[in-house]
C-alpha positions, 0 to 999 in steps of 0.5 A: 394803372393804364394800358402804359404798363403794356410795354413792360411785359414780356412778348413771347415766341408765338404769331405777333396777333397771339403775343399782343392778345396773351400780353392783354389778356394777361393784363385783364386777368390780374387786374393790371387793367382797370375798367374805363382805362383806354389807348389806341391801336397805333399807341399799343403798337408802338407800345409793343414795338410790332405794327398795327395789323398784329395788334388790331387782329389781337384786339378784334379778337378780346372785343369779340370776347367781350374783354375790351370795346372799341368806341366810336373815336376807335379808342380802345377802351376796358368795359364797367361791367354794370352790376346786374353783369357781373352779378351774371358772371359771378354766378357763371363763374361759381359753377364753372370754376366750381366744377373745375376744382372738383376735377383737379381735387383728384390730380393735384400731385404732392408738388403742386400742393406744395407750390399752392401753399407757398402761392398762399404764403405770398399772397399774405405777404403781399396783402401787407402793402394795402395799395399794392396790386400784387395780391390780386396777381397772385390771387390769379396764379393761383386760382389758374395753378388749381384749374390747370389741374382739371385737365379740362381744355373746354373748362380752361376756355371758359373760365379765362374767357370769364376772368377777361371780364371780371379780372378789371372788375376784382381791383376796383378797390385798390387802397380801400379798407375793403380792399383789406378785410376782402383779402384776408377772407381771401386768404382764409378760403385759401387755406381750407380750399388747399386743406380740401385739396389735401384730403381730396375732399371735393365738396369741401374745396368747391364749398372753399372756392365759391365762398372766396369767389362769393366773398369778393364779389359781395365786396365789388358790388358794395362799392359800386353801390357805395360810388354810383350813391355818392355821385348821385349825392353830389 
């Protein structure tokens, strides 16, 4: 996937500057884009139908974030993060989103419960195409589904700043055997995160919750070790 896929998504009703850094931004979270994709300033505004000034703003803002870079021929470019980096991260993100699940535990309504168990439900049907990005998507749904509930707009802020960065970095291993055993664990954690939130246990879902950010990250990093070995072999 490339920044191509930039022009069949929606733009919505807000400062042109705010609609290209949500399109983007929605991108980096679900990992439609991946690291090293690249476009430019005048491509993306054509792309979006919307002049420069909008889109510069928009990514002057995400580059600041540390979600995309600017190299020195101006492409725009998604960062790899190095392992050590997303190491860092993945501890940011056990205790931030950790923390957030524990608030929503006790604001999750009857109807948000159920609209949890049938994200889950599609994210098992979507593991069934094992080069399909949906998984991943629906994966993030999700997960912002159960922090929406913490009713916390300073947690908010942090963790879709941190999904800016990991979001690439979780569909690395689009079509890999991995890819499959990492989803099903996934899935597993899921159900006894929405088990947890049931009986309004907050340890046990921020046990479930971790263990899934856990899981996925060790599975990333494999692989990245696994390709940076098999270039030096080469």
């Amino acid at each position: 996937m490339n920044f191509s896929a930039v022009g069949s998504l929606p733009i919505r009703e807000r400062s042109l500057s705010m609609q290209v850094e949500d399109t983007l931004a929605q991108m980096l979270w679900d990992g439609t884009l991946q690291p090293l994709d690249r476009t430019s300033i005048r491509d993306l505004a054509e792309q979006l139908g919307v002049s420069t000034m909008p889109v510069r703003e928009a990514v002057s803002r995400l580059v600041a974030q540390g979600a995309l870079s600017i190299e020195r021929n101006r492409a725009i470019v998604v960062p790899q993060l190095s392992i050590e980096d997303f190491r860092d991260l993945t501890d940011a993100r056990l205790l931030i989103e950790g923390r957030a699940v524990r608030k929503a535990t006790h604001n999750l309504t009857e109807d948000d419960l159920a609209e949890l168990r049938e994200m889950n439900d599609e994210f098992a049907k979507a593991m069934s195409t094992p080069s399909s990005r949906d998984p991943v998507k629906v994966n993030q749904r999700f997960h912002f589904r159960i922090y929406k509930a913490a009713a916390s707009p300073t947690l908010a802020r942090i963790i879709a700043m941190n999904w800016l960065r990991a979001g690439p970095m979780i569909n690395l291993d689009i079509g890999l055997p991995s890819r499959r055993i990492r989803n099903s664990h996934s899935l597993a954690a899921h159900i006894d995160l929405i088990a947890a939130l049931e009986a309004r246990d907050e340890v046990a879902a921020e046990r479930a919750l971790q263990r899934d950010i856990e899981t996925a990250a060790a599975s990333i990093i494999e692989n990245a070790l696994s390709d940076t070995s098999g270039q030096e072999e080469t």
